[in-house]
SEBA-17378 format. One record per residue (C-alpha): residue number from 1; residue in one letter; chain; x, y, z. Coordinates in steps of 0.1 Angstrom, whole numbers, padded with zeros to 4 digits. Last residue first. Example, Ala and Ser with C-alpha at 12.3 -4.5 7.8 and 13.67 -1.06 7.14 Angstrom:
% residues 2
<node><resi>2</resi><resn>s</resn><chain>A</chain><east>0137</east><north>-0011</north><up>0071</up></node>
<node><resi>1</resi><resn>a</resn><chain>A</chain><east>0123</east><north>-0045</north><up>0078</up></node>
% end
This chain:
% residues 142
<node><resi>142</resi><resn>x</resn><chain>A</chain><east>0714</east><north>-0465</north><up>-0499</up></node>
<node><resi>141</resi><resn>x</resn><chain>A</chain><east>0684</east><north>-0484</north><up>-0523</up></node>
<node><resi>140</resi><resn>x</resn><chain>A</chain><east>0665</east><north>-0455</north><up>-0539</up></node>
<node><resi>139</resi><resn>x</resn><chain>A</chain><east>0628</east><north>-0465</north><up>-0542</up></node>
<node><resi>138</resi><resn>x</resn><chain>A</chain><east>0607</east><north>-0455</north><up>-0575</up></node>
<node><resi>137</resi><resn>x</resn><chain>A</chain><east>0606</east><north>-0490</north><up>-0586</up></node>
<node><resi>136</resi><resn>x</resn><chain>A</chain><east>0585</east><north>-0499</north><up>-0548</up></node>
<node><resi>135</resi><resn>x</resn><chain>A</chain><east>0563</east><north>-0474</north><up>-0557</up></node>
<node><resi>134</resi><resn>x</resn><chain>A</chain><east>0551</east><north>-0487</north><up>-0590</up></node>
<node><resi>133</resi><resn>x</resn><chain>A</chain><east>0548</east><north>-0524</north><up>-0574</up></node>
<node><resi>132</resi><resn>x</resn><chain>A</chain><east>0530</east><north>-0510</north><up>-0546</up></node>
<node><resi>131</resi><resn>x</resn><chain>A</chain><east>0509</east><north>-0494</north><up>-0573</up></node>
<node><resi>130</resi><resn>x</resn><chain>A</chain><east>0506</east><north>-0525</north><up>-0594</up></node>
<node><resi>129</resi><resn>x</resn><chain>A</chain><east>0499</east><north>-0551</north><up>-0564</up></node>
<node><resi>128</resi><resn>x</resn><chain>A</chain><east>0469</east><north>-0526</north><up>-0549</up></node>
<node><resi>127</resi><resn>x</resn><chain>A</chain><east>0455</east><north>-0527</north><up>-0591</up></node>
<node><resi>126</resi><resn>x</resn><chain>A</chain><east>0457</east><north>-0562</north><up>-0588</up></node>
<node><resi>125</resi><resn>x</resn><chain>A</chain><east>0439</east><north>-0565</north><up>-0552</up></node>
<node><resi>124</resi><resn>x</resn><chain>A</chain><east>0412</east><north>-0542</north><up>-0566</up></node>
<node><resi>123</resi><resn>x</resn><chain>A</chain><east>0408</east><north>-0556</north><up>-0596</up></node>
<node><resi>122</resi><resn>x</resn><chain>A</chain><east>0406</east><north>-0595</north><up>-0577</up></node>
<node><resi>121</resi><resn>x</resn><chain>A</chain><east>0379</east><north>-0578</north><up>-0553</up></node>
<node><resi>120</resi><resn>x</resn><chain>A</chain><east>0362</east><north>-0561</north><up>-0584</up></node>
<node><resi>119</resi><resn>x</resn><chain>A</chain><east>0357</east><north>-0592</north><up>-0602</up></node>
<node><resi>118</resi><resn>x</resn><chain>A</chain><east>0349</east><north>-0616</north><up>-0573</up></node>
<node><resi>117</resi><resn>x</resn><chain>A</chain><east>0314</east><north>-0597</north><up>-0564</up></node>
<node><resi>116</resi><resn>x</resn><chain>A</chain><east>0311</east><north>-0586</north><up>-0532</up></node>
<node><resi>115</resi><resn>x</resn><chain>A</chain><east>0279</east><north>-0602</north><up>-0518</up></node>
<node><resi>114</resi><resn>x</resn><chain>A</chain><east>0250</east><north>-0590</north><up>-0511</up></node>
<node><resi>113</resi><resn>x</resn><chain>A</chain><east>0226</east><north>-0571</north><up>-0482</up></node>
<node><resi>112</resi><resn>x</resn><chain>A</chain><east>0185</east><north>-0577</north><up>-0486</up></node>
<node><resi>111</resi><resn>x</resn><chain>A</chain><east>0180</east><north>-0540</north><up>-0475</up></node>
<node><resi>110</resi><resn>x</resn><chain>A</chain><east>0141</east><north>-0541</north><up>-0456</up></node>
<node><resi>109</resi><resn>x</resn><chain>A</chain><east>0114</east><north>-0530</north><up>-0481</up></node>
<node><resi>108</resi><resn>x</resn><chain>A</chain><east>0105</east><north>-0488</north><up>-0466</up></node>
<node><resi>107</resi><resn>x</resn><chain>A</chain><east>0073</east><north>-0486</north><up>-0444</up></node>
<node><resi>106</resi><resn>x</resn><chain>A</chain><east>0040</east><north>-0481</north><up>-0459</up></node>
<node><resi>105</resi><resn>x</resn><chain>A</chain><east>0031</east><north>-0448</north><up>-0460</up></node>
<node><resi>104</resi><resn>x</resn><chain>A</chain><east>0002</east><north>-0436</north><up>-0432</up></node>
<node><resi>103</resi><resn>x</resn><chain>A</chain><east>0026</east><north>-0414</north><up>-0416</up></node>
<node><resi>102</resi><resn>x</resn><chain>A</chain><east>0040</east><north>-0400</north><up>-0452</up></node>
<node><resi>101</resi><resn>x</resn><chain>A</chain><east>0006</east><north>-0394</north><up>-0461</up></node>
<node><resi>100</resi><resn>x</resn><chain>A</chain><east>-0011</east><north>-0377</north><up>-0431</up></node>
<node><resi>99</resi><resn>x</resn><chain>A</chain><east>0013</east><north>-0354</north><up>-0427</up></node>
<node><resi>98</resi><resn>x</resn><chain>A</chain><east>0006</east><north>-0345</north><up>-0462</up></node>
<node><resi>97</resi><resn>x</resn><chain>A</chain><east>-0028</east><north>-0345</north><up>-0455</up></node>
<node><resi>96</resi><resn>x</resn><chain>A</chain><east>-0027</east><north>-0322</north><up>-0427</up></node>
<node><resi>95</resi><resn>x</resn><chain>A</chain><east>0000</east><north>-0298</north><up>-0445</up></node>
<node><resi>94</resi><resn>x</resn><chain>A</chain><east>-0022</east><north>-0293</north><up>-0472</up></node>
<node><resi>93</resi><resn>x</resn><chain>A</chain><east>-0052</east><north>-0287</north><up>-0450</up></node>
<node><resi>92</resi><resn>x</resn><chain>A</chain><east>-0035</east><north>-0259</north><up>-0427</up></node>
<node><resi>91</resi><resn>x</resn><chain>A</chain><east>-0020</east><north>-0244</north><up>-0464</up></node>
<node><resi>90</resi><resn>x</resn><chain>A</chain><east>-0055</east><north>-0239</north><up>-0477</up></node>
<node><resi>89</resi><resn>x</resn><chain>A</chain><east>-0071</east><north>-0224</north><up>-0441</up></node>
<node><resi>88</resi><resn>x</resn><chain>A</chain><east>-0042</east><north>-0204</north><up>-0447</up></node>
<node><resi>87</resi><resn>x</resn><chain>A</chain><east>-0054</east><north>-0194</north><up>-0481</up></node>
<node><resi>86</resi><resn>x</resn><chain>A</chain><east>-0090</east><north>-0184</north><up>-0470</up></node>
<node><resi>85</resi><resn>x</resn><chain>A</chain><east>-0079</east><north>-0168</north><up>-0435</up></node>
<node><resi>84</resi><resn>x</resn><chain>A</chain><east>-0058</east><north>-0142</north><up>-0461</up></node>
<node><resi>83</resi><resn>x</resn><chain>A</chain><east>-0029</east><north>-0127</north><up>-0454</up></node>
<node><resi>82</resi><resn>x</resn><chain>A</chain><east>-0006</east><north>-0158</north><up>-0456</up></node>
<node><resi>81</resi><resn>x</resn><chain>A</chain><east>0017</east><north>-0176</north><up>-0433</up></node>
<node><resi>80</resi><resn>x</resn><chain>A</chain><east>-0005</east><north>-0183</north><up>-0405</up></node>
<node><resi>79</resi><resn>x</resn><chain>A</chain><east>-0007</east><north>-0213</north><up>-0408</up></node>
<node><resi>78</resi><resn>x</resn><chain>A</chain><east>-0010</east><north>-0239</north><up>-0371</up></node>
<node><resi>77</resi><resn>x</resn><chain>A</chain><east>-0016</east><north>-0275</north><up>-0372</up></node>
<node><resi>76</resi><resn>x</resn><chain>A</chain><east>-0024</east><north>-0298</north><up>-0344</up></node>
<node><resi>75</resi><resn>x</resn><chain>A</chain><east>-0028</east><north>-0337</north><up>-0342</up></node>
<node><resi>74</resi><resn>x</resn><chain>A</chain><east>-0053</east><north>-0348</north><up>-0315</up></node>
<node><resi>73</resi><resn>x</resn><chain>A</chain><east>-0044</east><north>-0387</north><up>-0300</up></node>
<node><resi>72</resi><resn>x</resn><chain>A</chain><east>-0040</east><north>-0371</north><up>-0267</up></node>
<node><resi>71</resi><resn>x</resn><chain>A</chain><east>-0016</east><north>-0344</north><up>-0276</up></node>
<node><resi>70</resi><resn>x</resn><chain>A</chain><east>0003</east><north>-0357</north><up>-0305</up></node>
<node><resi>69</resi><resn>x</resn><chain>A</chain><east>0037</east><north>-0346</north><up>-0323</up></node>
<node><resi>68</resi><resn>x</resn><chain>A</chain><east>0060</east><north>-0368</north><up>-0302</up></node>
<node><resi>67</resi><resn>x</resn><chain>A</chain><east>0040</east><north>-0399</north><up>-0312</up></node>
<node><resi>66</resi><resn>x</resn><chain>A</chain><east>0034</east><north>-0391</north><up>-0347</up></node>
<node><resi>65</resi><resn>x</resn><chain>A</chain><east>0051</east><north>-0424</north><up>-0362</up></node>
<node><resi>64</resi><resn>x</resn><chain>A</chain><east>0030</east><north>-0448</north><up>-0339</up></node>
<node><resi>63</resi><resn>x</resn><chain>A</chain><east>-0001</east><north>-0427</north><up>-0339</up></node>
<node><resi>62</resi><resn>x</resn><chain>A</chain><east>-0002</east><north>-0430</north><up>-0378</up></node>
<node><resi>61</resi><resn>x</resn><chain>A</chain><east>0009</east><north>-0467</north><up>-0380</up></node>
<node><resi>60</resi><resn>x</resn><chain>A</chain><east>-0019</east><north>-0474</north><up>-0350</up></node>
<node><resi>59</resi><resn>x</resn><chain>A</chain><east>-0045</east><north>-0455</north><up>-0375</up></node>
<node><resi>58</resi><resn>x</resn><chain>A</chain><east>-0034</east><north>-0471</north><up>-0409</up></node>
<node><resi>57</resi><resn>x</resn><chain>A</chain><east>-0038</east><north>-0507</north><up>-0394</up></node>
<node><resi>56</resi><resn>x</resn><chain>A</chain><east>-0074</east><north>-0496</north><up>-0378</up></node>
<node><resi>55</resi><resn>x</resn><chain>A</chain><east>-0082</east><north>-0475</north><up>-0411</up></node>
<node><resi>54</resi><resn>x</resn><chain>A</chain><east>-0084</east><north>-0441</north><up>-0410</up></node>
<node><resi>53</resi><resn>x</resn><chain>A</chain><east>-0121</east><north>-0420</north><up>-0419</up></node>
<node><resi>52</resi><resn>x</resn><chain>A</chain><east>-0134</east><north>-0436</north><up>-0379</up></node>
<node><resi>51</resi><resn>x</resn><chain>A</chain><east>-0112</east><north>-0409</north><up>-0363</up></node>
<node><resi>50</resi><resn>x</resn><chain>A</chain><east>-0107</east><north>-0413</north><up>-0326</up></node>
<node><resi>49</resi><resn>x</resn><chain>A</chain><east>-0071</east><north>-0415</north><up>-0326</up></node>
<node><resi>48</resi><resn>x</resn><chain>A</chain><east>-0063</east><north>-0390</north><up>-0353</up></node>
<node><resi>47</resi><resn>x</resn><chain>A</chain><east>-0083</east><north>-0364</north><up>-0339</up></node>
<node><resi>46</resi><resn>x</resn><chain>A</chain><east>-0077</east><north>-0337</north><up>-0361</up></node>
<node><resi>45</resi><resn>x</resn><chain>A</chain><east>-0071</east><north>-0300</north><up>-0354</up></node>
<node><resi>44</resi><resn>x</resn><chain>A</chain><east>-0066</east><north>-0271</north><up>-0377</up></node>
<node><resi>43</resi><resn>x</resn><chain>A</chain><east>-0053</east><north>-0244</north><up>-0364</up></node>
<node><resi>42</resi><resn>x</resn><chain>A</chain><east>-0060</east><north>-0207</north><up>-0391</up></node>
<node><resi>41</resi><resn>x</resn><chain>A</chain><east>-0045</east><north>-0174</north><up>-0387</up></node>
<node><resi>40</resi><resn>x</resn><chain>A</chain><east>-0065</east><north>-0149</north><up>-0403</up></node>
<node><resi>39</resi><resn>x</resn><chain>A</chain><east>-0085</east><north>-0135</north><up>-0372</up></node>
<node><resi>38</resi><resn>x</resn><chain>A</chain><east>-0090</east><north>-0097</north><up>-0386</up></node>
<node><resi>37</resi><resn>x</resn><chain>A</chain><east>-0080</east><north>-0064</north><up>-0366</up></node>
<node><resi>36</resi><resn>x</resn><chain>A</chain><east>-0043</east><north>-0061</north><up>-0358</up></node>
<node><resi>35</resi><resn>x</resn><chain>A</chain><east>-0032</east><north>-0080</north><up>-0387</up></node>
<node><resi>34</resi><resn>x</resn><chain>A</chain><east>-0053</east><north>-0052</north><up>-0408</up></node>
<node><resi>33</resi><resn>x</resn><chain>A</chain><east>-0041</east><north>-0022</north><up>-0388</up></node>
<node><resi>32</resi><resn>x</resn><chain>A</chain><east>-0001</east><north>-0031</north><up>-0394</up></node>
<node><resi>31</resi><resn>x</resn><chain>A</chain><east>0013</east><north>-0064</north><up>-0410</up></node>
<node><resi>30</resi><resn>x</resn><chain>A</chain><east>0038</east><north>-0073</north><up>-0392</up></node>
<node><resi>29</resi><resn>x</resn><chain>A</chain><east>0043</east><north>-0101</north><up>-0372</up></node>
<node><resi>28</resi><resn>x</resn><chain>A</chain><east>0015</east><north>-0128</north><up>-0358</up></node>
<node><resi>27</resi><resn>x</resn><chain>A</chain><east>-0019</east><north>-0134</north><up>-0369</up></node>
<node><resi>26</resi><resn>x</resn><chain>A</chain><east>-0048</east><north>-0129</north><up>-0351</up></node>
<node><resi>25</resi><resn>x</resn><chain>A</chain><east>-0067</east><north>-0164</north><up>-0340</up></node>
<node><resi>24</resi><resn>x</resn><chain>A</chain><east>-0088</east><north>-0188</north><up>-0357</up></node>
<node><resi>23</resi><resn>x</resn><chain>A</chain><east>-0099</east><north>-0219</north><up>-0346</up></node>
<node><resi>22</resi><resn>x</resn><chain>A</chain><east>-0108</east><north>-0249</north><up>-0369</up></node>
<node><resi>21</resi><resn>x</resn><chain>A</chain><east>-0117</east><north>-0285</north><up>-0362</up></node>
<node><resi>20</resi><resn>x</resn><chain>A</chain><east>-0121</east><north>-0314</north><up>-0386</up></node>
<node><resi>19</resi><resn>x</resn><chain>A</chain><east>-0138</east><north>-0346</north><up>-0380</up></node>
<node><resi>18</resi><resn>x</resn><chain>A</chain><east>-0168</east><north>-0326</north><up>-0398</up></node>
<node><resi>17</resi><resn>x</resn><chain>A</chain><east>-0150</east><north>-0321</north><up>-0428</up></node>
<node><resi>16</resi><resn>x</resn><chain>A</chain><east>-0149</east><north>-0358</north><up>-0438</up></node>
<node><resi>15</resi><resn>x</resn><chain>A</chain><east>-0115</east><north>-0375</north><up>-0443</up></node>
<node><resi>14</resi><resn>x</resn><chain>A</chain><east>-0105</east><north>-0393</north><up>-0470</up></node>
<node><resi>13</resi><resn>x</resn><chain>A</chain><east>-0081</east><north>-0426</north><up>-0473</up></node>
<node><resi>12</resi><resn>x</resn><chain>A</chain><east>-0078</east><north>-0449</north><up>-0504</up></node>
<node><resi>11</resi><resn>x</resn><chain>A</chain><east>-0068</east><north>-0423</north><up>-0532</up></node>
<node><resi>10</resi><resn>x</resn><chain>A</chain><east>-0049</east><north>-0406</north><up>-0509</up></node>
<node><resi>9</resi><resn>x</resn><chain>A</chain><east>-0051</east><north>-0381</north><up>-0483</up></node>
<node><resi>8</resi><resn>x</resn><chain>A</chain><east>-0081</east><north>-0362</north><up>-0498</up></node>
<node><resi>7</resi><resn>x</resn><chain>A</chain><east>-0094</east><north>-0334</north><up>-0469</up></node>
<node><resi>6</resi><resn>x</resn><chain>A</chain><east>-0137</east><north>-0333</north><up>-0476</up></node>
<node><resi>5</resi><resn>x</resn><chain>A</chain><east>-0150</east><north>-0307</north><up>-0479</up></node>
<node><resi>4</resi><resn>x</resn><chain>A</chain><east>-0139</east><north>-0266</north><up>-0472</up></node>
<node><resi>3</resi><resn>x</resn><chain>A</chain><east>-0107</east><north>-0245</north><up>-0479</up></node>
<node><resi>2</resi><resn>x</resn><chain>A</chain><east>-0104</east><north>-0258</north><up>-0512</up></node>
<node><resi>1</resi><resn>x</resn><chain>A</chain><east>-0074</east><north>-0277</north><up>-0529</up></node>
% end
């Protein structure tokens, strides 16, 4: 994946660059004169709610399952995990789309619940008989 273009959620869904929106800040934790000096952490922001790339029913399933994450329809995401601006520019991106996917994912086929089968409840009941019977030949009368 590249730092720059278009972000590919899924085969039906891209996003252009320009509804994307980087700053970049110094990193945090060690790292000595060069964290000190170069803005490699990377935040990408993307306005999930005003985006015209996401479909309407995509869109309202999106905001729906990132609720808690959102400020004001605006999804925010932070790397700073790497060195280089380049590669956490890379791993912003990544994450965004795969947000993206499993919030855009179709929800899971309800559970159509079934039946017992008759099999295992007579095994079961026979194998219950058996033991008790077992136990029961083990018993000392006083």
């Amino acid at each position: 994946m590249s730092a720059s273009g278009p972000l590919e959620v899924n085969a039906s869904v891209v996003i252009p660059e320009a509804e994307l929106s980087w700053r970049f800040s110094r990193s945090s934790g060690p790292g000595g004169q060069h964290v000190n000096t170069s803005a490699t952490a990377a935040e990408l922001t993307f306005d999930i709610a005003a985006s015209p790339s996401l479909p309407p029913a995509l869109r309202d399933r999106a905001l729906r399952r990132l609720a808690g994450r959102l400020a004001h329809g605006t999804v925010t995401i932070r790397a700073e995990e790497h060195r280089s601006q380049l590669r956490n520019r890379e791993a912003a991106r990544e994450r965004l789309a795969e947000l993206l996917r499993t919030a855009t994912a179709p929800p899971p086929r309800p559970r159509k619940p079934t039946r017992t089968p008759r099999g295992v409840i007579e095994r079961r009941l026979e194998n219950k008989k058996r033991r008790a019977a077992l136990k029961e030949s083990r018993r000392r009368d006083w």
